[in-house]
matplotlib code that plots the C-alpha trace (Angstrom):
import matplotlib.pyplot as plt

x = [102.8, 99.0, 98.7, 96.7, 94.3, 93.5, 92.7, 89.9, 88.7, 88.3, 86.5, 83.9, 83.9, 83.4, 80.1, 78.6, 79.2, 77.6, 74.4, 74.4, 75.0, 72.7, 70.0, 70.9, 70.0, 66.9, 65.9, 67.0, 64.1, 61.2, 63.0, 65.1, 68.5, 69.6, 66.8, 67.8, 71.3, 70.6, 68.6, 70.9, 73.6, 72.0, 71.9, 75.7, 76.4, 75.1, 77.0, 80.1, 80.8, 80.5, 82.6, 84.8, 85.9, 85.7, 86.8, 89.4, 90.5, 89.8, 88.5, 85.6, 82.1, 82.1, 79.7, 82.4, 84.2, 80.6, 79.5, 83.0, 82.6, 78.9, 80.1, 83.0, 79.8, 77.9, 80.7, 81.2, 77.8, 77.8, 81.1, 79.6, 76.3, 78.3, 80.3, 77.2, 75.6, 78.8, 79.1, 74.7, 74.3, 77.5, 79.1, 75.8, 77.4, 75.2, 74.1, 76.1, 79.3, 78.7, 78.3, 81.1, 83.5, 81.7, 83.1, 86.6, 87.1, 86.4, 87.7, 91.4, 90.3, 87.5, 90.2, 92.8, 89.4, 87.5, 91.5, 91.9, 88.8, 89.0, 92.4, 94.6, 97.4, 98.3, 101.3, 101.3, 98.7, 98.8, 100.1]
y = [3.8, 3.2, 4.7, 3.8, 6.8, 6.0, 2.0, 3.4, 5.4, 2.7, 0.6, 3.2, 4.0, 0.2, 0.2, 3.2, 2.2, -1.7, 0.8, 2.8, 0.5, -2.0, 1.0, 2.3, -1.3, -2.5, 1.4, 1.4, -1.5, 1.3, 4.5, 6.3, 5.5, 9.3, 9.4, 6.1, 7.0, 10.3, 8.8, 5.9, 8.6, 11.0, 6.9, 7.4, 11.1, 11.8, 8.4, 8.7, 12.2, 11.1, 8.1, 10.0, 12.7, 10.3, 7.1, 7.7, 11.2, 11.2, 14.5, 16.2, 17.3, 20.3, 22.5, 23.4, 20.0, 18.7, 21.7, 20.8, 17.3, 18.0, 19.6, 17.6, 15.0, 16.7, 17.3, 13.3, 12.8, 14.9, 13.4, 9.7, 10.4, 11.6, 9.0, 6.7, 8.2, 7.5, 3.8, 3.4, 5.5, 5.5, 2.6, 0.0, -1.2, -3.3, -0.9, -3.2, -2.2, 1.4, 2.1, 0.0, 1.9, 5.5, 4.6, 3.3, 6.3, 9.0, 7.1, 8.7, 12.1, 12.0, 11.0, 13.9, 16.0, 14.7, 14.2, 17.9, 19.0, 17.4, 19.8, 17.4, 17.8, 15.6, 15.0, 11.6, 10.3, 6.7, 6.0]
z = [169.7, 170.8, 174.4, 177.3, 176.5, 173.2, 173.9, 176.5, 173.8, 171.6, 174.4, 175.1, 171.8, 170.7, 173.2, 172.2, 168.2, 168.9, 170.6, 167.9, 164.9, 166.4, 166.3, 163.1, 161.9, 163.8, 162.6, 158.7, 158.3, 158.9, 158.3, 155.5, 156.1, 157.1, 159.6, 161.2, 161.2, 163.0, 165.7, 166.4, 166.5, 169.2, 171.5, 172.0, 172.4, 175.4, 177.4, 175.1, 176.8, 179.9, 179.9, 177.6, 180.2, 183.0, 182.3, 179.2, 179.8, 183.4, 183.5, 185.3, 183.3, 182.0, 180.0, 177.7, 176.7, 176.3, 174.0, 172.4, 172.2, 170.8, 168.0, 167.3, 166.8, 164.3, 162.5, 162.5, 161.8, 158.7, 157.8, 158.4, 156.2, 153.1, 153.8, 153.4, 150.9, 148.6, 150.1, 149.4, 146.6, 144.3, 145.6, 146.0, 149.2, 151.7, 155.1, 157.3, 155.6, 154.7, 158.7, 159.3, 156.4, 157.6, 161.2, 160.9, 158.4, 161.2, 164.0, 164.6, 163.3, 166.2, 168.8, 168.5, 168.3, 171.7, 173.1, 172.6, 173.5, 176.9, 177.3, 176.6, 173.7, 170.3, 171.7, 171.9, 169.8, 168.5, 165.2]

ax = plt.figure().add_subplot(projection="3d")
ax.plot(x, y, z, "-o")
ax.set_aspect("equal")
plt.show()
């Protein structure tokens, strides 16, 4: 069952990704691909927690679930650039579909991450 919680996750998550991809590709023209990826990266982090705890999880800011969710970032962004490098490098996919493959592969890991970091449980997760 897909709840409320985790469609308005994939809403802010869907604007902050189009940000971010959008970068990642106006950026991968003049820049190595890890370097654009990382700076189009940091364009959603910072609005993503904050419509995160107060639009999907309806919680209030707090130094902890942002140093939480921070991490739980990095983490995805190291996740996302192996994941790229395979897709680039091994695989000889186009950029436009190794972002696209490196995203919908972290995407439900993330949630129950964030979700849990905001103190909410699993309980209830989509599946």
């Amino acid at each position: 069952m897909i709840t409320r919680e985790f469609v308005r996750f994939l809403l802010v998550g869907a604007c902050n990704t189009l940000v971010a991809y959008g970068s990642y590709l106006l950026l991968v023209r003049w820049l190595p691909y890890p370097a654009a990826w990382g700076i189009a990266y940091l364009t959603g982090i910072g609005s993503g927690y904050v419509a995160n705890a107060l639009l999907v999880f309806k919680k209030t800011l707090q130094r902890g679930s942002a140093l939480a969710f921070l991490c739980i970032y990095l983490v995805q962004y190291l996740v996302n650039l192996l994941l790229l490098k395979i897709a680039l490098d091994v695989l000889g996919l186009p950029h436009w579909l190794a972002a696209l493959i490196a995203i919908g592969v972290t995407l439900l890991p993330t949630f129950l991450l964030v979700r849990r970091s905001m103190g909410r449980r699993a309980a209830g997760a989509p599946s």
